[in-house]
N, C-alpha and C positions, 0 to 999 in steps of 0.2 A: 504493500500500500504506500510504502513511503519511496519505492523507486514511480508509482504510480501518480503520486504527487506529484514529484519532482517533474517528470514529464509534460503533465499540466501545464504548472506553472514558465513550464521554460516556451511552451504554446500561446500560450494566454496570457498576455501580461497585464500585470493592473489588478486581480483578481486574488489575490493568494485566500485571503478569507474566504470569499463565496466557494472559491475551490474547495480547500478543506471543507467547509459544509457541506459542499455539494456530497464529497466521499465520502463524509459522515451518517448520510443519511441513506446514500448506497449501502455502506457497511451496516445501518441497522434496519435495514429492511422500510421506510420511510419512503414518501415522496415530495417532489422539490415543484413550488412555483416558482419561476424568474420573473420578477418585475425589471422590466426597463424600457430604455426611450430605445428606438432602431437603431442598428450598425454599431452597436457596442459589443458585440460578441455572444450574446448569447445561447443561438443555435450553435455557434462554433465551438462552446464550451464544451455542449451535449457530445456534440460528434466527437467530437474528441476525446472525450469519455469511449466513447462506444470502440474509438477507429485502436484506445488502447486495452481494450478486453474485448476475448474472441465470442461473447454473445450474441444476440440475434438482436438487433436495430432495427428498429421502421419509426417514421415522420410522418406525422400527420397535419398536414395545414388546412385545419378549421375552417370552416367559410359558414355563411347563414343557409346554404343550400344542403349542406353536410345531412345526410339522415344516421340514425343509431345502426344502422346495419351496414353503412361503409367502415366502422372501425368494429363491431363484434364479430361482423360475418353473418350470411343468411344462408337459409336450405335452399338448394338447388335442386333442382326433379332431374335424375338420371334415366334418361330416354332407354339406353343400351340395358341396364340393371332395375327398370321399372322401379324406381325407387330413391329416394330423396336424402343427397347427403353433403356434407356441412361443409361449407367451403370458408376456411377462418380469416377473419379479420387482421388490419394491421396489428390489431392490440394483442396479438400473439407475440409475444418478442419480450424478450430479455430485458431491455432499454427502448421504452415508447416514447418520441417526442412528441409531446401536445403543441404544434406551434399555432399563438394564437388563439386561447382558447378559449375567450373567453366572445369572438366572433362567431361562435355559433348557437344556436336556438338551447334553452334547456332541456328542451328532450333529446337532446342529442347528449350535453353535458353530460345529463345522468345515465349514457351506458357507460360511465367512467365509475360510477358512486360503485356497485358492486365491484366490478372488478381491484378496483385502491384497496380496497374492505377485507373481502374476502379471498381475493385472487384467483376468481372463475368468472364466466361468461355463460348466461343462462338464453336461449334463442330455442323459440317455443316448446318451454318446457325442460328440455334438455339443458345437462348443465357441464361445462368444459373447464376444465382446470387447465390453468395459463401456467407458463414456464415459470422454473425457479433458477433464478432470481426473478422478477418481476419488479420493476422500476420505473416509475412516470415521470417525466420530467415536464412542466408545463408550463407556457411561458405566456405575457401580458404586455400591452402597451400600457405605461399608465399616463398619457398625452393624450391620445386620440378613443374617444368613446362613442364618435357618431357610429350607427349600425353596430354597437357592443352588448352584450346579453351578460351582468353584472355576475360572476360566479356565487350562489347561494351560500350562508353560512354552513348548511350541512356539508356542502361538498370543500370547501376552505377547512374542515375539522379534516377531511380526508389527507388534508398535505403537513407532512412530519412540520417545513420549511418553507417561510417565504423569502425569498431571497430579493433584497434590493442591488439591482447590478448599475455604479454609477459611471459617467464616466471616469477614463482612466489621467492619474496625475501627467502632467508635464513629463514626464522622464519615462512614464510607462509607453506615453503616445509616440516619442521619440523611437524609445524600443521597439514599439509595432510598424512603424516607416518604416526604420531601416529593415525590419525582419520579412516584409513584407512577401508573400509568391502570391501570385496569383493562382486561382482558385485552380485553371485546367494542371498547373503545373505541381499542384499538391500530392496528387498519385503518384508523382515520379522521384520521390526524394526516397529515402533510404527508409526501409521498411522499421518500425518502432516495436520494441518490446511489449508484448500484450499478458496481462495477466487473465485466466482461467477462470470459468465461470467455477469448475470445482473448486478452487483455489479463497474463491471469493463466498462459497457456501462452508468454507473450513472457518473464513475468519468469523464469518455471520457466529458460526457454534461457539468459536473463542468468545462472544460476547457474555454467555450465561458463565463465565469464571471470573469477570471481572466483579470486583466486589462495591458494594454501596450499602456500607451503616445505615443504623436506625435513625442516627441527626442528621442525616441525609436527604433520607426518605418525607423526616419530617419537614426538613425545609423544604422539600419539593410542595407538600401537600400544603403548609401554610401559604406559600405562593400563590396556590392554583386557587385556595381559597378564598385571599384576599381580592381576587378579583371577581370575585363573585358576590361580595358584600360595600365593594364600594360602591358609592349613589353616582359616580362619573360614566359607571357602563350601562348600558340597557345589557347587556351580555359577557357572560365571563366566562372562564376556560371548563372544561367538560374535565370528565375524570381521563379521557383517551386522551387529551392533552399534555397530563400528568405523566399517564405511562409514555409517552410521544418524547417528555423532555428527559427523562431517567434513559430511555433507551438511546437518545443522541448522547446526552454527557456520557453512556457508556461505550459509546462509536469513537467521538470525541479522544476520550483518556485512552484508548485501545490505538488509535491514530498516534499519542501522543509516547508511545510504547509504556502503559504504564497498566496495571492490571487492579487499578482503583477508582472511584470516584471523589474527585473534591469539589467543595464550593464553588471556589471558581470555575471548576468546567459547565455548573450549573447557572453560572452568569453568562455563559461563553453561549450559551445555547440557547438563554433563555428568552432573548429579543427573537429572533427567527424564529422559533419554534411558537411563539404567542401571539403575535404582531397581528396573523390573519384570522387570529379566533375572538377578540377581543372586539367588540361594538361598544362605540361613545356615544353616549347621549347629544342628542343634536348643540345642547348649549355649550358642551365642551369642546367639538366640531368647529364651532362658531367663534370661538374665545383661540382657535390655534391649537387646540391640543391634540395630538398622537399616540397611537398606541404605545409608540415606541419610546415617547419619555413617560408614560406610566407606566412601561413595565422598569424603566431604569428606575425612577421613583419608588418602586414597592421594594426591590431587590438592596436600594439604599435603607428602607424600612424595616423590612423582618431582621430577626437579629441572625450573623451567619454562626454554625454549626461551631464548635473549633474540635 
């Protein structure tokens, strides 16, 4: 994971954070929304994820005309065998990118709500169990909303990660000019190290060894609780939330070669992992306020574990 990093980061410049969450959320079984404005990289983070593990990839770009059966798959009548059989959708695949996805209608959204959930695909009746590893990556304009279908709170509790991808400093833009190839000429550079999807379902197992105390646990739960009892939110984090941030700090600290959990990895996580489950009351909205300095706010309030 960490020659996996590394690789990333030497791709992608400007990102090292979002990276690492991105892997963190890989490694614990989660899934990742990318918010950003166009041409900062975000499709190219994915791919590049995918182009360095030898999984199965497919991309979907979302549109308003999209139905639930371009990404699950539908039955097909077999003329030669009188008989009707399941032709699978993109969302079969190791690594699915949602690009966009918030341009399509909510019925369409929600053949996603199952599969994130449970990790099958049910098409009348019948139900298909999706590859393992299963990984959604799904990404957002947050600029342009004319013709946008707002993703539901239910399906927002679906994603481990919301990642804000900004652009990149001075020195990172620099890096990206000079490094630049063009896109036909990406295929022809010098083939990269890929790591294994067994490889990657070894580490998944190494996550139930890593350890997380009882003042752990507890500060996770006073967290998840404290937002549910302030008068700032109409909405506060679910209990899957709770398990959501305990399994990234354990992805997290496993990344960080360490076979424990600390507070700090529980801070480290704890902005992404909330940010899109949490709803403000319209007068906090109005006053300027964000999920993302009330969650730094609560985390400066509970007292930490020692």
């Amino acid at each position: 994971m960490q020659q996996l990093l590394y690789q990333m980061e030497q791709i992608i410049k400007g990102q090292n954070t979002n990276i690492r969450l991105l892997l963190t959320a890989f490694l614990s079984g989660g899934h990742v929304l990318l918010e950003g404005v166009p041409g900062i990289g975000k499709t190219k983070m994915v791919r590049t994820l995918a182009e360095l593990t030898d999984g199965v990839f497919h991309r979907v770009q979302f549109t308003p005309d999209m139905m639930p059966s371009d990404i699950t798959g539908s039955l097909i009548f077999n003329s030669r065998e009188h008989s009707f059989e399941m032709v699978k959708g993109p969302i079969f695949a190791n690594l699915l990118l949602a690009d966009e996805i918030n341009r399509t209608p909510p019925k369409t959204q929600a053949a996603l709500l199952e599969a994130m959930e449970e990790r099958q695909v049910t098409v009348q009746g019948d139900t298909y169990p999706l590859p393992d590893p299963f990984f959604v990556v799904a990404t957002q304009n947050p600029v342009e909303y004319e013709g946008t279908y707002p993703l539901p709170e239910a399906q927002l509790d679906r994603f481990l990660f919301k990642l804000t991808v900004s652009y990149p400093s001075l020195e990172s833009e620099l890096a990206i000019l000079k490094n630049h190839v063009p896109f036909y000429a990406e295929n022809q550079q010098e083939p990269k190290s890929s790591l294994s999807i067994q490889r990657i379902k070894e580490l998944r197992a190494a996550l139930t060894k890593v350890v997380v105390e009882d003042s752990i646990i507890e500060y996770v739960a006073q967290l998840i609780r404290y937002t549910r009892e302030d008068k700032r939110l109409q909405l506060g984090a679910s209990p899957r939330a709770g398990i959501a941030l305990l399994n990234a700090a354990k992805a997290w600290a496993l990344l960080d070669d360490r076979s424990f959990v600390t507070p700090d990895d529980i801070k480290i996580v704890a902005v992404p992992a909330l940010r899109h489950r949490l709803l403000l009351t319209p007068q906090m909205e109005l006053e300027g306020e964000t999920s993302d300095h009330f969650i730094q706010e609560t985390l400066a309030t509970i007292p930490v574990p020692r």
